[in-house]
C-alpha positions in Angstrom: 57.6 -73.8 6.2 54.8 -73.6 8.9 52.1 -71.1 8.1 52.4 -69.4 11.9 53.0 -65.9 12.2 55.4 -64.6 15.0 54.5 -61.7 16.7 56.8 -58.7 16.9 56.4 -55.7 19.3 58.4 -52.8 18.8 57.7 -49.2 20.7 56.9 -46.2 18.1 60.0 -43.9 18.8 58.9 -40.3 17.3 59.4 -37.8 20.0 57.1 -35.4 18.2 53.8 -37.6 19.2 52.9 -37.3 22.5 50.4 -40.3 22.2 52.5 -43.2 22.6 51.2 -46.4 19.9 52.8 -49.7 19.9 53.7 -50.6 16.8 53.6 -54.5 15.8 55.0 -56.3 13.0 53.5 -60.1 12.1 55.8 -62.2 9.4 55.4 -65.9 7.8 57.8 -67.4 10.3 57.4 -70.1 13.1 59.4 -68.5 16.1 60.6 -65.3 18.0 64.0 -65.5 15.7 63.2 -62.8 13.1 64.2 -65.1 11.0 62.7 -65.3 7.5 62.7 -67.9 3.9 62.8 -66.6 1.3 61.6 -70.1 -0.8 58.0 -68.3 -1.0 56.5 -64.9 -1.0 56.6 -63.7 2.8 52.6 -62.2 4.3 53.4 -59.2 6.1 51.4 -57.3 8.5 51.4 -54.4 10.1 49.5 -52.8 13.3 49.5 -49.8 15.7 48.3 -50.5 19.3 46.3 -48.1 21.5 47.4 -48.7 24.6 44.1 -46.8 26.6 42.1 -50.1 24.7 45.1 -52.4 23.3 42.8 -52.0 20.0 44.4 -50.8 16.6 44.5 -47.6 15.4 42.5 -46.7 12.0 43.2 -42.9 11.2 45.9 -42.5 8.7 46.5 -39.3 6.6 48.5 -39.7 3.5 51.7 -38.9 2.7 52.6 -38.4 -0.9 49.7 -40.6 -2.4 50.4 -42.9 0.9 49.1 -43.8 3.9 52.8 -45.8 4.7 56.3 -45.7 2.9 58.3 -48.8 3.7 61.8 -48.9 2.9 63.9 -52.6 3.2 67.5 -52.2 3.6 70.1 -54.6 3.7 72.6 -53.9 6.2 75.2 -53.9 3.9 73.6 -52.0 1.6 73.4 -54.3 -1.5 70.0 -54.3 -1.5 67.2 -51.7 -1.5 63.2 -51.7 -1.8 60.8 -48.5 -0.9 57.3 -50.3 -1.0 53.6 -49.3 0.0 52.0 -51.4 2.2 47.9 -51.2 2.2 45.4 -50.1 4.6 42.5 -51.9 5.9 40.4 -49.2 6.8 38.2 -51.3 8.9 41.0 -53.8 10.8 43.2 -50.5 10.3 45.9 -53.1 9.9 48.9 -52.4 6.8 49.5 -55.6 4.5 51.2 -56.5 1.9 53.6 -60.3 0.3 57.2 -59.3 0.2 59.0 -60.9 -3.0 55.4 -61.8 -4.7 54.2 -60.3 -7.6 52.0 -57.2 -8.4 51.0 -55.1 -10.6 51.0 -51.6 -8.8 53.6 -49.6 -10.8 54.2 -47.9 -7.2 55.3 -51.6 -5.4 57.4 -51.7 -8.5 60.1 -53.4 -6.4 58.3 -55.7 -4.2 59.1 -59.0 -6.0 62.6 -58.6 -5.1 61.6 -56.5 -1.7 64.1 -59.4 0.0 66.5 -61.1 -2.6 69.5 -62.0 -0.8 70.6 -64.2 2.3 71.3 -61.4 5.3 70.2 -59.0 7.6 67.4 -56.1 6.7 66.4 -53.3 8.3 62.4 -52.6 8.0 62.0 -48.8 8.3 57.9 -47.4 8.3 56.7 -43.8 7.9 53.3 -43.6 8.6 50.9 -40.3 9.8 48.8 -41.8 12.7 45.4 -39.1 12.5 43.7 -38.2 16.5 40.7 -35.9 16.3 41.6 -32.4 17.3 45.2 -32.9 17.1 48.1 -32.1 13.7 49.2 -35.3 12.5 52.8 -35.7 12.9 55.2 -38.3 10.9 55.6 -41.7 12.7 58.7 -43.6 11.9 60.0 -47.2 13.5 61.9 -49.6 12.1 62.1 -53.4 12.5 65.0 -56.2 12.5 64.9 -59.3 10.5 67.5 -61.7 8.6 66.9 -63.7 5.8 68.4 -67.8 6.3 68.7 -68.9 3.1 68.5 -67.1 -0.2 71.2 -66.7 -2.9 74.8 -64.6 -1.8 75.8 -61.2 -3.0 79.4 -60.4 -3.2 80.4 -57.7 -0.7 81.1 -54.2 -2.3 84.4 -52.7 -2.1 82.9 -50.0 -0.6 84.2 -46.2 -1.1 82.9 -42.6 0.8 83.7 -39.9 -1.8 83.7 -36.5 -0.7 80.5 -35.6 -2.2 81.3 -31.7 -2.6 82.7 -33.1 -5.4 80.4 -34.7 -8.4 79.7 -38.8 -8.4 79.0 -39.9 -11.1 76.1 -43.3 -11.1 75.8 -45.4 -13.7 72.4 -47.8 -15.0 72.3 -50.0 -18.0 68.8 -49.9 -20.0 67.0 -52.2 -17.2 67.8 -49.6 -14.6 71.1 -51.6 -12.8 74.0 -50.3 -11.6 76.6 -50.5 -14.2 80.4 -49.2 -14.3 80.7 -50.3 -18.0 80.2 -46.5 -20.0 79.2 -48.6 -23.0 76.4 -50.5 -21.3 75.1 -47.2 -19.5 71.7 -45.9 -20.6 71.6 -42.8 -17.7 73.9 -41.0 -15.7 73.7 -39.3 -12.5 75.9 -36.5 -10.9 75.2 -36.5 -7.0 76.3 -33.8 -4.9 75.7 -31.7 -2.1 76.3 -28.0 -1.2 76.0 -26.7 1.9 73.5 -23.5 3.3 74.2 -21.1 6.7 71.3 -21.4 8.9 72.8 -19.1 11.7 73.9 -22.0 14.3 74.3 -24.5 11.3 74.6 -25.8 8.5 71.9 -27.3 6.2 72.7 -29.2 3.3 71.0 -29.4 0.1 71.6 -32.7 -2.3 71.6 -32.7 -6.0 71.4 -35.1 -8.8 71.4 -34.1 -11.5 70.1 -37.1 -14.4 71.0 -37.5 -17.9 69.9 -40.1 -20.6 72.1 -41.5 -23.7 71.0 -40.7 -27.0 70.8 -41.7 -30.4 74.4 -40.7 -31.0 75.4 -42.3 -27.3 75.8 -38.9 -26.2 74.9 -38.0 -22.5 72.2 -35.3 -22.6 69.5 -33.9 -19.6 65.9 -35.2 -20.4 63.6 -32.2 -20.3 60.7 -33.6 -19.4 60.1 -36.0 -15.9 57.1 -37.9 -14.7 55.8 -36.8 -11.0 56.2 -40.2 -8.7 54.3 -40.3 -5.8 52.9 -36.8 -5.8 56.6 -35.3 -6.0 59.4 -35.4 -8.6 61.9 -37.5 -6.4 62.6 -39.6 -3.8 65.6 -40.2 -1.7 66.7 -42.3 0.7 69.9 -41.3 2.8 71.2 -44.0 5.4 74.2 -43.7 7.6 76.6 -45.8 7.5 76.3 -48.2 10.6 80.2 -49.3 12.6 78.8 -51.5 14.4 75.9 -54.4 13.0 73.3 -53.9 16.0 73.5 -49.9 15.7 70.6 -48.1 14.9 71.7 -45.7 12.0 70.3 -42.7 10.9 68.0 -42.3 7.8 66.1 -39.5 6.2 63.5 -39.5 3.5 64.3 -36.5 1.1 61.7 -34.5 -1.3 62.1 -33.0 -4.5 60.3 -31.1 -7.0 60.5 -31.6 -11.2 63.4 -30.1 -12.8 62.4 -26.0 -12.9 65.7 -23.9 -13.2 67.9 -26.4 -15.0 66.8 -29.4 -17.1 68.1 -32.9 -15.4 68.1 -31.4 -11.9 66.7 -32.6 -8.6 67.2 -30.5 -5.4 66.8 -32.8 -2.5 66.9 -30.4 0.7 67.6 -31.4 4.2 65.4 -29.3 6.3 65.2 -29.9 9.6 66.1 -27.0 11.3 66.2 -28.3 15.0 69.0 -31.3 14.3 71.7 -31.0 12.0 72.8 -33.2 9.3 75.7 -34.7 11.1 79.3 -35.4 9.3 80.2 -39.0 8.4 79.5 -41.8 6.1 76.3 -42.7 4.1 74.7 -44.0 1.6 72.0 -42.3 -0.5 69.7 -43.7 -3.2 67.9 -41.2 -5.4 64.5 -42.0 -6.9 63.2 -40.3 -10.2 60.7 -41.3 -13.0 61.6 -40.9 -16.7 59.2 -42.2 -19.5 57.2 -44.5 -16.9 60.0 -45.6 -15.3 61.6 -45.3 -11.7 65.3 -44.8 -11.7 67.2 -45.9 -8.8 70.4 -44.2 -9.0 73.0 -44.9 -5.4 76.2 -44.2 -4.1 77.9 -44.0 -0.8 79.5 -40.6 0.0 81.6 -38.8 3.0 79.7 -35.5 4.4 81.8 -33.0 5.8 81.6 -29.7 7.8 82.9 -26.5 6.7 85.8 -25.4 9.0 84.4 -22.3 10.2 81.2 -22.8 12.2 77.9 -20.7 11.2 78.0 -17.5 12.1 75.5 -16.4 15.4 73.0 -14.6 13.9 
């Protein structure tokens, strides 16, 4: 593989920023295919332009212990990575090897960031810092495919009505498992829905158990923070069509309080509302040291009757 970089320009779409910064996105490759190998770890870099200078911007406030989230996504959904890139102060420039080693217990999912053959979505949240001004939440996102790389098996994919309790299954290493007998933790997801006036704002549960010595399901009392919060998750509309541009929201939630095992993951942005359809969510917590990835695809509906007008 030649040791070029190809040089990818993609406009910042926020809406909330009125300063407009170019993002730029340089990966191992040797032309303008996004097209990646995954026979080696893959040097990634990361820029924002200001386009008064066309030099890079170096103010970054962080968000939850971070100056940048970075979420890879296969399109199909088989695969899933939520990586921290770092910050060269001085270059102001975010870098990191995809699929290499490390031993940040936070980038515990870099060296399999890319695993399979396919196409990945790139999605970036970072807090871009101008004197005199609130920071506001930047996010882009970036197209690339990997050529070569081992096959996953497509997923017979179901949308459960998730008014209704999933239930998610890992084995002891933290995979997905629909064997009971192998499972180590379970996870009910759900979501219930709240009257804002003009809408309606969900919130999503999961609510995490842990097998015991008997093999009995039971709610762990006691969870680490990760990341300055007590979960993470990830929700991702389900794209129709490959080129589309789907939806995806990063959710917060604090420890267990009121009930032992249960994360409250609310969706509050009160100016758009939480559309109905198809997605996918993937909910982070961290038990004994380690991160649970728990994930299932769900249908979200609307009540019937709309919100009243308040």
């Amino acid at each position: 593989m030649k040791t070029q970089f190809i040089i990818i320009y993609l406009l910042l779409i926020s809406g909330v920023e009125a300063r407009e910064l170019e993002a730029v996105l340089k990966i191992f490759d040797d032309s303008e295919k996004r097209e990646i190998s995954l026979d080696q770890p893959i040097p990634l870099k990361i820029s924002f332009i200001k386009p008064s200078n066309q030099e890079n911007h170096k103010m970054f406030m962080k968000m939850h212990a971070k100056p940048m989230h970075m979420l890879i996504i296969k399109s199909d959904g088989q695969s899933f990575s939520h990586i921290h890139p770092n910050l060269n102060p001085k270059t102001g420039e975010f870098s990191l090897k995809l699929n290499d080693q490390t031993r940040d217990p936070d980038n515990f999912s870099l060296p399999k960031a890319i695993p399979y053959k396919g196409n990945y979505t790139i999605f970036t949240e970072t807090m871009p810092m101008f004197p005199g001004e609130e920071g506001q939440m930047q996010m882009n996102r970036f197209q690339v495919k990997a050529i070569d790389g081992p096959e996953v098996n497509k997923r017979d994919e179901q949308f459960p009505d998730a008014r209704n309790k999933i239930s998610v299954y890992l084995n002891e290493n933290g995979k997905s498992t629909k064997v009971l007998s192998e499972a180590k933790y379970k996870a009910k997801m759900h979501y219930q829905q709240f009257d804002f006036c003009d809408r309606y704002l969900p919130k999503f549960y999961f609510e995490v158990f842990e097998k015991n010595h008997l093999g009995l399901f039971e709610r762990p009392k006691k969870f680490d923070n990760w990341l300055n919060m007590g979960g993470h998750s990830i929700i991702l509309e389900n794209p129709q069509d490959p080129e589309a541009r789907p939806k995806f929201y990063h959710l917060h939630a604090f420890l267990p309080m009121a009930v032992d095992g249960e994360f409250t993951f609310p969706y509050h942005d009160h100016k758009n509302s939480f559309m109905p359809g198809q997605y996918r969510i993937w909910g982070q917590v961290k038990l004994k040291g380690k991160v649970l990835t728990f994930t299932t695809s769900f249908t979200y509906t609307l009540p019937e009757q709309w919100p009243r007008n308040c």
